[in-house]
SEKE-180295 format. One record per residue: x, y, z of N, C-alpha, C in turn; residue in three letters. Coordinates in steps of 0.05 Angstrom, whole numbers, plus 5000, padded with zeros to 4 digits. Layout:
BEGIN
XYZXYZXYZALA...
END
This chain:
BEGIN
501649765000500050005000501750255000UNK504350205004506250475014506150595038UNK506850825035507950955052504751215060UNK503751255076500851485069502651735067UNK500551895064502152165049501352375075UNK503252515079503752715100503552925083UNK504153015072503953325051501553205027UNK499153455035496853465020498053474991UNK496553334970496553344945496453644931UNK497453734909497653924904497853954874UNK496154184857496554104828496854354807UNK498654404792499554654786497154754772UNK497155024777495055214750495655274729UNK497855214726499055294699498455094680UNK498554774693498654494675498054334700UNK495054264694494354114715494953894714UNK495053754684496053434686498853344689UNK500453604705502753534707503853394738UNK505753294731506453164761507953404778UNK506853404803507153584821508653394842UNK511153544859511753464871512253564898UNK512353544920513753814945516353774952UNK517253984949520353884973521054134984UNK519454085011520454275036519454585033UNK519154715058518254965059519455105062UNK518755335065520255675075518955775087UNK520656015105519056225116520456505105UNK517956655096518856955086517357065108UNK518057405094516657585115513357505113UNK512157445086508957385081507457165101UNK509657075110508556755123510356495116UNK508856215118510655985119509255945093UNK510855855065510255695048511755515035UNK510255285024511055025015512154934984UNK513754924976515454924949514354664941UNK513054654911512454494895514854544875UNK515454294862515954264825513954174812UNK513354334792511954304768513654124745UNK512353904735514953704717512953694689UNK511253924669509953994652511153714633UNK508653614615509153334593511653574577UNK510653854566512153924546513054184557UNK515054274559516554554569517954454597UNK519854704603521254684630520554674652UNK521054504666520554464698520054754706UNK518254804731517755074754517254934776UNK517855134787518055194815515755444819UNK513655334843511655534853511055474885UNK509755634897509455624920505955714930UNK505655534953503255564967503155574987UNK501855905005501955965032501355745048UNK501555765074501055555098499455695112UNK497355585128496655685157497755615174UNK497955705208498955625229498855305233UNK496055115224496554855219499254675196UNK499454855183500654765161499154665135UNK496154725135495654685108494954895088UNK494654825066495954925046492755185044UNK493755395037491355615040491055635006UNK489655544994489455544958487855814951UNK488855914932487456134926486856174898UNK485456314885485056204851488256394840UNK488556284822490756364808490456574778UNK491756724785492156974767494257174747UNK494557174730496757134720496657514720UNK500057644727500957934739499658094715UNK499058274718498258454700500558564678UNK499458544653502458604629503958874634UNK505258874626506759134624506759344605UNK505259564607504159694578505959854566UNK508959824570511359944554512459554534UNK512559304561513359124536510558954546UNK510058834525506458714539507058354534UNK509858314518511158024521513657994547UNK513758254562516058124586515257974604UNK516857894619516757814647516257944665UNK513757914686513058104713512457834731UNK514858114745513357904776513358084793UNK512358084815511858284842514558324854UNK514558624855516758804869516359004893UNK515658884910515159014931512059124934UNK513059394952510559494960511359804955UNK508760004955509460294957507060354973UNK507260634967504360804985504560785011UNK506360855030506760795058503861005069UNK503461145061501361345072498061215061UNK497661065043494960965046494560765062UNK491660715070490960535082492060265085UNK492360145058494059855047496559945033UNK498559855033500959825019499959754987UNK500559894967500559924934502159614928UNK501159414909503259264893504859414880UNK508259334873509659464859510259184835UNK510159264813512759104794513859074776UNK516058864770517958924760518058784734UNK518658874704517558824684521558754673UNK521558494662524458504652523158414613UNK524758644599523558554569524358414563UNK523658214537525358024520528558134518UNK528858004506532558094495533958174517UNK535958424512537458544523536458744539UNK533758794536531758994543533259134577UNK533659294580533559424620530759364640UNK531259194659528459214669528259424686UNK525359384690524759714696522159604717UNK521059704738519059794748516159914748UNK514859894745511460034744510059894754UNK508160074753505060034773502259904752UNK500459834759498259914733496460084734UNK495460114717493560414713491460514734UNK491060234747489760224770491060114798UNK491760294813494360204832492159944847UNK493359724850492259574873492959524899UNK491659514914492759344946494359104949UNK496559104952498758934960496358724977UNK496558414966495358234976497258034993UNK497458095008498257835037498257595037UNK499557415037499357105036496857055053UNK496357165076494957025096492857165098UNK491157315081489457455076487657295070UNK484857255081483057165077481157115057UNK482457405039480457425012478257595020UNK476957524990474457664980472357575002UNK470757695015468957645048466557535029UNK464957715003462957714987462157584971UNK465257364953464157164946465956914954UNK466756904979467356794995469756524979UNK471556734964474256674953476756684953UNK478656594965480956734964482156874932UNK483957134943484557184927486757164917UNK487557154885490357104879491757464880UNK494957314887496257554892496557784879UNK495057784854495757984839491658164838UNK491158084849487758104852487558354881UNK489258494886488458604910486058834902UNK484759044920482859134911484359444897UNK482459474875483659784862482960014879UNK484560184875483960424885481960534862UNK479960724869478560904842480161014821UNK482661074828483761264815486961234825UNK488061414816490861474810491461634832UNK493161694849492561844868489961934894UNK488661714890487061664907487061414919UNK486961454951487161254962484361074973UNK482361154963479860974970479160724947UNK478560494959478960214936475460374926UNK475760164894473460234881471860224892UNK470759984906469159804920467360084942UNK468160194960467860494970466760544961UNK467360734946467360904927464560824910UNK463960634895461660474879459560564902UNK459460344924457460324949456860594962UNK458560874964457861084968456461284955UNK456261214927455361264907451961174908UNK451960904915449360844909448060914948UNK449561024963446861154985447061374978UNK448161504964447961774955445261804940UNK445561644917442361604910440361564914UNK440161414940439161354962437261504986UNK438461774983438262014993439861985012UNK441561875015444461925043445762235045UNK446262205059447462575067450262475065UNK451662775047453662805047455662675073UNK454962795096456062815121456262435125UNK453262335122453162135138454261895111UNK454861945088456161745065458761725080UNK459861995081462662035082463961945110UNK462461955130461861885158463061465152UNK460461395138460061065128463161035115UNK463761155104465661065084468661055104UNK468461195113471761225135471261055152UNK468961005162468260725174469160465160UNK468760405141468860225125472460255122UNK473360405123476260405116477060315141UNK476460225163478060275191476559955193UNK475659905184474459565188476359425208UNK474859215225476759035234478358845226UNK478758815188479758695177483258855181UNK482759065174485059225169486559285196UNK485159265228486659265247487958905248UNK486358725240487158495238490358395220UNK490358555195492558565181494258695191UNK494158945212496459085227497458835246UNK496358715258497158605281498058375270UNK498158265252499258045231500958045225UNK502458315212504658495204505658535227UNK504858635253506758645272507658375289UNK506958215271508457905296506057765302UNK504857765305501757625313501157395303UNK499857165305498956995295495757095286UNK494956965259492257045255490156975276UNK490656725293488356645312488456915338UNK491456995346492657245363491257445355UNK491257565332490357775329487057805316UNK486357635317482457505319482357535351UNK483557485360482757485400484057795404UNK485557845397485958215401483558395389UNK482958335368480858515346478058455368UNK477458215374475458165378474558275414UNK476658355427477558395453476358695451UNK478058805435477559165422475459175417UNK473659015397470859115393469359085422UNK469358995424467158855450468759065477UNK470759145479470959395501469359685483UNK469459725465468859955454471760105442UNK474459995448476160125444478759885427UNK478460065398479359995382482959895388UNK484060145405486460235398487360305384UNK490260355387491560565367492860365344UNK492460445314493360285299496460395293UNK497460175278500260175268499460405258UNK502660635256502060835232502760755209UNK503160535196503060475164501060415160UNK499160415176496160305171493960625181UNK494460645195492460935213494061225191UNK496661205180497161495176495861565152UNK495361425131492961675110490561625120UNK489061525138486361525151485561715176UNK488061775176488961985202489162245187UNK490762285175491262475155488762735152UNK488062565133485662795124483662865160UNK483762745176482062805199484162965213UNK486362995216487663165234488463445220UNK488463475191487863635178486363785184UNK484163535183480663815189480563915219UNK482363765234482763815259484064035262UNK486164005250487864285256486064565229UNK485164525220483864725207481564905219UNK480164615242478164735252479264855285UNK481564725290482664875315483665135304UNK485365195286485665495274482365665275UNK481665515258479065705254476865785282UNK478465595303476465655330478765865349UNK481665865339483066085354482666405336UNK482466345313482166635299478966765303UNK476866585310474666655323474566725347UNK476166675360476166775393478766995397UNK479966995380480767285379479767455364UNK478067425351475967615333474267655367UNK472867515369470567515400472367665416UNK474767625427476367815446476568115437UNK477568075406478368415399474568545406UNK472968385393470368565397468568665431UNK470568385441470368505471471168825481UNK473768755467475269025479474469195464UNK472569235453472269475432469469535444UNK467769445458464869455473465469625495UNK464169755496464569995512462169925538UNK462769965564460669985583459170275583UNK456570185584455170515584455670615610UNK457170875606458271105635455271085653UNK456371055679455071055706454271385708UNK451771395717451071665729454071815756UNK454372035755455972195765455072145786UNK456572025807456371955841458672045851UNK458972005878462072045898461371835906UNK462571745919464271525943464771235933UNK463771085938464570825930463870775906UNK460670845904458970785881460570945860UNK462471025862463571185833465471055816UNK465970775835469370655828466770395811UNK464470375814463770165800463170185777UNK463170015757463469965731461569795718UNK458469925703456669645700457869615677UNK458469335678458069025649455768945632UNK455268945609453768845602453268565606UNK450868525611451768125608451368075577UNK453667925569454067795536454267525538UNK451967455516451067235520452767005506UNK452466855523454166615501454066475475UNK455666445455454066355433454866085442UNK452765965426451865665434454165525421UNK454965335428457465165419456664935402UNK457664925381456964655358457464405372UNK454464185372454963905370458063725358UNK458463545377461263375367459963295330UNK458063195331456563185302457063375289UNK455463545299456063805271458663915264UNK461163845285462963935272464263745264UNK464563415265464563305249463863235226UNK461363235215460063365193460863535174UNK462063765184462663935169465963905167UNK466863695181469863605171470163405153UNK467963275150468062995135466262995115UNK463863205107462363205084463363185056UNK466263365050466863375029468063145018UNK468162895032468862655025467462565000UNK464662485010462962414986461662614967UNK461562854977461363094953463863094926UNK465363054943467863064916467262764900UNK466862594917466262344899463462364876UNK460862554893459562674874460262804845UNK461562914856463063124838465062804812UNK466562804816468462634802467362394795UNK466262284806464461994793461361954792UNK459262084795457262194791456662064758UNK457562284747457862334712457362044712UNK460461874711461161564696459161444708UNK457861504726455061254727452361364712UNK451461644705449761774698449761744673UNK452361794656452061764629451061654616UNK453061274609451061074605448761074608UNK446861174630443561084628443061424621UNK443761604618442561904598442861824569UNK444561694560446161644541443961354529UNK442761134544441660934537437861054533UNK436761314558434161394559434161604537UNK436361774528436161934493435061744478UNK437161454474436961374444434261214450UNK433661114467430060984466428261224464UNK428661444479426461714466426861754437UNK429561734428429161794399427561604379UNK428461354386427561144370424761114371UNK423261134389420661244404419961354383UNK420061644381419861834375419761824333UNK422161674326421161544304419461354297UNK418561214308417261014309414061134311UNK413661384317411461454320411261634299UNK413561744285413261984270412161784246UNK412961534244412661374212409561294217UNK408561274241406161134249404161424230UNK404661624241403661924242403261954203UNK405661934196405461884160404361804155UNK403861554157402561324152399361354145UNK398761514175395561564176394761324188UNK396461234209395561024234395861214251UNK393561054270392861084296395161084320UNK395761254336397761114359397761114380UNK398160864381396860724413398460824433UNK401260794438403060904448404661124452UNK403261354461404661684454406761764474UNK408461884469410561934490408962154508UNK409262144531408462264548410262434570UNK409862644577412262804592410662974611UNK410462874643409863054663411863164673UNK411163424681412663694693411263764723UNK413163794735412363934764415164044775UNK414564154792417364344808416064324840UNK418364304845418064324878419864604895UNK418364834900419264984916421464894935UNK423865004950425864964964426765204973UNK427065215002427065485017428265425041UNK429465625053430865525072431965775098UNK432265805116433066025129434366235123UNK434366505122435266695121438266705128UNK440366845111443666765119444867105125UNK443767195138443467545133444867525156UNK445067365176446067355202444467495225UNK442067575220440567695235439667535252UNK439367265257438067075274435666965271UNK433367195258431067105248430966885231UNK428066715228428166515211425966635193UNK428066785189426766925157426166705127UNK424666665109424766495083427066635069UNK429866535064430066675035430666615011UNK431766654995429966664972430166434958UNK431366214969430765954958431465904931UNK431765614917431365504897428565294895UNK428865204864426665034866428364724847UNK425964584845426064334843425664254815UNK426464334787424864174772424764024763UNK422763834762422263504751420863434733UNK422063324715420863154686420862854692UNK418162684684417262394680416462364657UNK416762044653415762054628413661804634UNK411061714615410661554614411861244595UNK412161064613413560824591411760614600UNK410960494570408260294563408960074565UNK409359934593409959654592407559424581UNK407959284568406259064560404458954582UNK402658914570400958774592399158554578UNK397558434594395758184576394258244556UNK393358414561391458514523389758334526UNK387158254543385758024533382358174536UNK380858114519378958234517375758094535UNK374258204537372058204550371057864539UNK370457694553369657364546371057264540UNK374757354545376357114529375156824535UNK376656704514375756434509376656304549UNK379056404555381056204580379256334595UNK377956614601376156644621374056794613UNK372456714606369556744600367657134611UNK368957044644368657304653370357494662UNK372057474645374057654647373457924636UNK374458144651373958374642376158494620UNK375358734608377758824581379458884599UNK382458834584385359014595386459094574UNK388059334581389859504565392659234549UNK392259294520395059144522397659234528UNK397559524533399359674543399359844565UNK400359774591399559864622402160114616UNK400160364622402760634624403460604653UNK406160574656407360724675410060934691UNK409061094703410461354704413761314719UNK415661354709418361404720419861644711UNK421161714737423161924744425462014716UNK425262264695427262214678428862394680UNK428262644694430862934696429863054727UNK431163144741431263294762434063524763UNK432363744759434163884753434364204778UNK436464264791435764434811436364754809UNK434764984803434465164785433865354817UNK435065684806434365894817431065984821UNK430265954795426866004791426465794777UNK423765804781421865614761420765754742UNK422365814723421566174698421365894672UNK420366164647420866034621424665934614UNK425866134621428665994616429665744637UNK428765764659429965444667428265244659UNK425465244661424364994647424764994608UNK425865144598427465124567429265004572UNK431565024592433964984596433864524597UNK430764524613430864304630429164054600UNK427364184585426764124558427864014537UNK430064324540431664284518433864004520UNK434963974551436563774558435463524546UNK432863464553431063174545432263094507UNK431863274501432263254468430163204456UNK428063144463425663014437423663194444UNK421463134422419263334426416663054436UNK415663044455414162944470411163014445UNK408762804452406262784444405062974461UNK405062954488402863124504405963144534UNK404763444542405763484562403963524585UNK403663404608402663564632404363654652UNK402063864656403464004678401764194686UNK401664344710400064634717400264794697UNK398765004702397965254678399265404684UNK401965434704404265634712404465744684UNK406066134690405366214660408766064648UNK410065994671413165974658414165704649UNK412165514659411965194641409865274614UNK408265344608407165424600407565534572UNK409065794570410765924560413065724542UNK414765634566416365424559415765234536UNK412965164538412364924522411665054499UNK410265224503409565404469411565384463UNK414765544461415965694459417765344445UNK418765144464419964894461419364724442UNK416364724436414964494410413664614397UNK413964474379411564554356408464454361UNK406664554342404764464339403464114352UNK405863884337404663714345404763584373UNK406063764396405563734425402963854439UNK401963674448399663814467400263824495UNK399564104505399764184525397164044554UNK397863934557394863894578395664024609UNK393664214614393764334638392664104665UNK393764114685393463864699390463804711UNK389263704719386163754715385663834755UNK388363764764387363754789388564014806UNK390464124783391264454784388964614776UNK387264544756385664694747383064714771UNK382964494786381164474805381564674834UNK384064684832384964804863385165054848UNK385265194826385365394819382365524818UNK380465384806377665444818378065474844UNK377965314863377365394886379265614904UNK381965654894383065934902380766124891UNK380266124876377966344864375866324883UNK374266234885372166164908373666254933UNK374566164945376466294962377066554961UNK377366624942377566994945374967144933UNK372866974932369667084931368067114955UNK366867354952365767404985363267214981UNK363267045002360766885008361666664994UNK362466564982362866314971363266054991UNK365266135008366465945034364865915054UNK363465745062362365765097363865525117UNK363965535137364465375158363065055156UNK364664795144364564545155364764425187UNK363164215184364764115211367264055214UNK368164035233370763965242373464175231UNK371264435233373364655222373864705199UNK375564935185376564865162372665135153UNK373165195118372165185105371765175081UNK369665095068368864945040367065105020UNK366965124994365165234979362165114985UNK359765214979356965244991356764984974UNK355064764990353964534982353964514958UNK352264664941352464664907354664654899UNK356464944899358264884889361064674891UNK360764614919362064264923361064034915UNK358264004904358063814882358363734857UNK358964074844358664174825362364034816UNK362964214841366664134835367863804828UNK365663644850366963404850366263224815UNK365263344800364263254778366763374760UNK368263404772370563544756373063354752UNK371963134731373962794719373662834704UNK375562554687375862594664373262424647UNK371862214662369662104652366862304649UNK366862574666364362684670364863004653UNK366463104675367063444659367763434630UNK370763304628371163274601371263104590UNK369162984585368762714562368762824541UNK367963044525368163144505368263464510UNK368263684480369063854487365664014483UNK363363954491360564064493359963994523UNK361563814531360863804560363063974579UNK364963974567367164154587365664424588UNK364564554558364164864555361664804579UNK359164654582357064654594357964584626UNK359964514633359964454662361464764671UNK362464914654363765244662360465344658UNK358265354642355365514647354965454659UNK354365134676353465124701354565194724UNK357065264726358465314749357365644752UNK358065784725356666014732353466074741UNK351965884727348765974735348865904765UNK350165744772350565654809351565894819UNK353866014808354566294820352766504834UNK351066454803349166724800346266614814UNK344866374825343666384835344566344868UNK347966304868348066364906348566714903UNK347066824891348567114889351467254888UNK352667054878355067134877357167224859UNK359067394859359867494835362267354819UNK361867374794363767254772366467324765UNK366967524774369367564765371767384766UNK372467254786374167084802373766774781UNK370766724773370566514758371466634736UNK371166674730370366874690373766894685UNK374766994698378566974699379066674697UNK378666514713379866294706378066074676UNK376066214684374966024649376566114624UNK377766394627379266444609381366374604UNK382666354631384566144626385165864626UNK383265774619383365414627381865354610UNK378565354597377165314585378565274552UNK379165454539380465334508382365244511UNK384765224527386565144532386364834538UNK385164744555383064484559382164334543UNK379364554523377864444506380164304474UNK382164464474384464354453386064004467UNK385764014494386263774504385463574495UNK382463644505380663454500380163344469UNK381463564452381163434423383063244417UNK384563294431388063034423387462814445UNK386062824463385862624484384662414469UNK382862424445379662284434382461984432UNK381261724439382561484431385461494450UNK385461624475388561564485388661584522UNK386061324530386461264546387461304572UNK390761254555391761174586393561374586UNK394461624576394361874578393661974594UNK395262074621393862204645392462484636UNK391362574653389962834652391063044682UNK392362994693393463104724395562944728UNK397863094740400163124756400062914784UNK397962844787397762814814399962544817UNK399962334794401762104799405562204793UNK405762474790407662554792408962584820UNK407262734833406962814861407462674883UNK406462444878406962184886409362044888UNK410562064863413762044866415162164875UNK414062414865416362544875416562514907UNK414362554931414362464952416062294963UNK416262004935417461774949419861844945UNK421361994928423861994914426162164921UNK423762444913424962694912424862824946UNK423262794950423063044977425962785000UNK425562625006427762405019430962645017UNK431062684981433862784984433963134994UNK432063245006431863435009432963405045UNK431763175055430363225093433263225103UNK432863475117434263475136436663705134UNK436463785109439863895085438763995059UNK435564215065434564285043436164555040UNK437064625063438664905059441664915050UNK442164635064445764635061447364715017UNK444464595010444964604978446264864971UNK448664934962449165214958450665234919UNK451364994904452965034877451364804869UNK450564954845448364834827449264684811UNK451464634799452264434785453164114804UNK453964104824454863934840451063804860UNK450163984858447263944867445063754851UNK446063804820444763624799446263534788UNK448663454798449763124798448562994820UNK448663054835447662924862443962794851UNK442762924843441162864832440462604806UNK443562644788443662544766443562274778UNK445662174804444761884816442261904823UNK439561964833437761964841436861794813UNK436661944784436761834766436961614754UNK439561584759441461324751440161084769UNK438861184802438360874810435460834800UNK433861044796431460984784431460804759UNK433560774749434060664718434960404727UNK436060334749437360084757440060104749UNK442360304751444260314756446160194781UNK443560184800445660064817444259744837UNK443259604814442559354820444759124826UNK446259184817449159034816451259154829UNK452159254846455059394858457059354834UNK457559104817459459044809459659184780UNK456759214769457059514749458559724753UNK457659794781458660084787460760044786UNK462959854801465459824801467059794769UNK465259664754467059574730466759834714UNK465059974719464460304697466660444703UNK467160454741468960734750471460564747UNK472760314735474760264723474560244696UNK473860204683472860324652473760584647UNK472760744655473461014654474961144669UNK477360954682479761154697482460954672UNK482060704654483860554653484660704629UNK483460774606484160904585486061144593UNK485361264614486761534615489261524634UNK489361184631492261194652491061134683UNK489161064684488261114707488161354730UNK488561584714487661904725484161924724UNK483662064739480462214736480462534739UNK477662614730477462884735478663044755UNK479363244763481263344790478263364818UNK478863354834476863374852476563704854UNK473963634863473763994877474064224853UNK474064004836473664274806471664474798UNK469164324809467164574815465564754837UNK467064994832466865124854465665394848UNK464965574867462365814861465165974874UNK465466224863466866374857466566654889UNK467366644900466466824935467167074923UNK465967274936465367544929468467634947UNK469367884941470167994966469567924993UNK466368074993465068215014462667975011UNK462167725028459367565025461267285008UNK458967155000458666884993456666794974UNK457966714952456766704923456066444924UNK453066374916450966254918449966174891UNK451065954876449666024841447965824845UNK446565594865444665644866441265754868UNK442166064881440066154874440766484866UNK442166464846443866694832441466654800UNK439166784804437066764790438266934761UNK440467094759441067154732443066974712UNK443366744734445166494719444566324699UNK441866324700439966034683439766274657UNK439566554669438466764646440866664620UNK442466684633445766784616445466514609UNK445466254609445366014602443565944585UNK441366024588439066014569439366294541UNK440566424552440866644525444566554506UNK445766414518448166284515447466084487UNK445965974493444565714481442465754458UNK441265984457439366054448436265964454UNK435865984476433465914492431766104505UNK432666344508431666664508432666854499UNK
END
């Protein structure tokens, strides 16, 4: 039977049907590993090696061949150390020798990676070890956060995560107990040693102090903000001292004797001192803003870039229908709404004054997913009722964050979409409104929203004397009539056609005129809503599922939009960095970020071509006055100059 085998079987990756043999181990600085020969049927014998654990067996990891060398892409590489003493992980270095006589030489790859450890556990996620040349990438070239970050920060951003609290997550995530685990590994430890150290630290609450080849670029940027914000709290308290000494006590009435030597003080009140939060917050926000800023775009593109060319194709597809002199079932559809955004007064006066705010604006579109199409007695169910073969439903396509809600920012927000839409809704605002005349031609219809047009009656009623009386439970309502009158105000009853829209505006008036009440307030808005409407209702004839009101806009937006506002509706101050932030809101509505591993493979995609450089951080920035603080946010002559730039006013 022989001899049994003490050293586990082992089988090369290079040539598995080759005979493998062991003889004897080593110990390097990485750990203990075990020397195979490789004896290949055809080519030269090798020599390779496989880490050990503290048991002695063999830790297998998938195998990966070094990344080429993009000066010779036929040399020889093998791993040359380490660099980056100041990031979190030590950088792979290596070393490229060319064919021939070539000089070897050194480099990195376009994407620096994390120096991988023999005794490194691997990938946690798909629960693999990794080969040595597999460590995780950094985003970029001079940045020290792995993709992986970076990707996952991205998608709570879209999420509605706060600046503060992404960037908060993310330095978290860098300080893992993996990475105190690898310090104490590196310093002498056995992996089971420093699993009972790590696990000791969590469970007191106190991490301890890491190695500084591990803690000094994680340290870095926080003692920075430390010492920036300790400057900025000594140049404030000698600003507060000099203004002390410059406050004068109001002179004491003219006395003798004692009472003359006294001196009244004002009492000065203390200003309130910032939360450990808030001034953390405001040390650590610009973490994921800059990642806004710089990787935003490469996830946004692709799906702006994929929702153009289906509007266009759309858009043809209906124009040949239109020639033709067919019917079309499927019309592109485009709701509009804006959301006001306001926020405290920055005058320094203390009051919580409104001022002057930005707004919100948002474009949906409808998209006609298939549905059963089966008609009234199908044969499979007898009593089955009709269905649409095409179920509309409404998703998120532009959010765009604007000084006003005028004709030039909703042109600005139009013109971005690219296509000319079948029907638009939206309120009868004069500056969407405007916009849309002004943006399409003829074959867009405008539909005013039916449930704007409703609250717009009743602001009118509302500012008619006698119209309103007292309900129960408080509150007041237009007079019985005319609250029945209103609730007939659908799309099955008011406007089924355009003889019943004109007749439900005479009856509203003869109700006026027999509660004695005056027209004016009505008569204004029939003017504005009634032809405007009645042209609706002529493009509506045969198109169903064509909303008539905003209201399923509203709705989203609720679920979507208002989330990225709470909490940090004011902090918004540069408009371009504000609708990126947005553009992910976007991107996850589209399913950008169903996969983490998209995100990761895009933001290497687009750093590898360029060498693995990216945009510079912090590149967009609002320009400070002298005297104050520039706001293009809500710098309402900005969108002007942009829209007249373009030719849009």
């Amino acid at each position: 039977m022989g001899r049994q085998r003490t050293v586990a079987a082992m089988r090369c990756a290079k040539h598995p049907g080759a005979a493998v043999i062991a003889f004897g181990t080593r110990t390097t600085a990485s750990g203990r590993q075990r020397r195979y020969r490789c004896a290949p049927l055809s080519g030269d014998a090798h020599v390779f090696h496989v880490p050990l654990d503290d048991e002695g067996t063999p830790q297998l990891r998938g195998w990966s061949p070094p990344p080429p060398c993009p000066e010779h892409p036929t040399g020889k590489v093998v791993r040359n150390g380490t660099y980056g003493v100041r990031t979190p992980q030590p950088r792979q270095r290596y070393r490229c020798t060319p064919p021939g006589d070539g000089k070897a030489h050194t480099f990195t790859p376009a994407l620096p990676r994390h120096h991988v450890h023999e005794h490194e556990h691997g990938c946690v996620e798909c629960e693999e070890l990794r080969g040595v040349h597999r460590g995780e990438t950094a985003v970029a070239r001079r940045h020290s956060w792995p993709t992986r970050i970076v990707a996952r920060a991205l998608s709570q951003l879209a999420d509605a995560g706060s600046y503060a609290d992404v960037s908060r997550q993310a330095l978290a995530a860098a300080e893992i107990a993996a990475q105190r685990h690898e310090a104490l590994v590196r310093g002498g430890l056995s992996a089971e040693q420093a699993d009972v150290v790590v696990e000791a630290e969590q469970a007191s609450g106190d991490a301890g102090a890491a190695p500084p080849t591990v803690a000094a670029a994680l340290a870095k940027d926080r003692e920075e903000a430390a010492s920036d914000t300790a400057t900025a709290a000594a140049v404030a308290e000698d600003r507060a001292r000099y203004r002390r000494s410059r406050r004068r006590a109001p002179s004491p009435p003219a006395t003798t004797g004692e009472a003359a030597s006294v001196t009244v003080v004002p009492d000065i009140k203390p200003k309130r001192k910032k939360s450990a939060s808030s001034v953390e917050s405001a040390n650590v926000w610009h973490i994921a803003a800059d990642w806004t800023e710089a990787f935003g775009p490469v996830v946004f593109e692709p799906i702006e870039a994929r929702l153009r060319a289906q509007a266009l194709a759309e858009r043809a597809r209906i124009d040949a229908l239109r020639e033709a002199g067919q019917p079309v079932e499927r019309p592109q559809v485009l709701l509009l709404d804006d959301v006001p955004v306001y926020g405290r007064d920055r005058s320094g006066s203390g009051k919580a004054r409104r001022d002057d705010g930005f707004f919100l604006l948002v474009a949906a579109e409808i998209l006609w997913r298939k549905g059963p199409g089966r008609g009234v007695g199908d044969e499979a169910d007898p009593f089955a009722l009709a269905t649409p073969e095409y179920i509309p439903e409404l998703t998120l396509r532009l959010v765009r964050a604007m000084p006003k809600s005028n004709t030039a920012a909703w042109r600005l927000v139009l013109d971005e979409l690219g296509y000319a839409p079948d029907f638009v809704v939206a309120d009868a605002g004069t500056g969407i409104a405007r916009a849309i005349a002004e943006q399409y031609n003829e074959r867009t219809t405008f539909i005013p929203s039916l449930w704007h047009v409703g609250q717009a009656i009743r602001n009118g009623l509302a500012e008619t004397r006698g119209a309103l009386v007292p309900v129960p439970g408080g509150g007041r309502e237009p007079l019985p009539s005319l609250r029945k009158h209103l609730s007939e105000l659908g799309r099955d009853r008011a406007i089924a056609d355009v003889p019943t829209w004109t007749a439900w505006w005479d009856e509203l008036e003869r109700l006026c005129v027999a509660e004695s009440l005056p027209l004016d307030k009505i008569r204004n808005r029939r003017r504005n809503y009634e032809t405007t409407f009645a042209e609706a209702i002529r493009a509506l004839a045969g198109q169903p599922g064509v909303p008539v009101s905003t209201g399923g806009l509203e709705t989203l937006m609720a679920k979507r939009v208002q989330p990225m506002l709470a909490m940090r509706r004011t902090s918004f101050g540069n408009i371009e960095r504000t609708n990126r932030l947005f553009d992910l809101l976007i991107a996850r509505e589209h399913g950008a970020f169903i996969d983490l591993t998209d995100v990761v493979t895009l933001l290497r995609n687009d750093a590898v071509p360029e060498g693995g450089w990216t945009v510079p951080l912090r590149d967009i920035s609002d320009p400070r006055p002298r005297n104050g603080r520039y706001n293009s946010l809500r710098d309402s002559l900005l969108i002007t100059e942009i829209a007249e730039s373009r030719g849009l006013a």
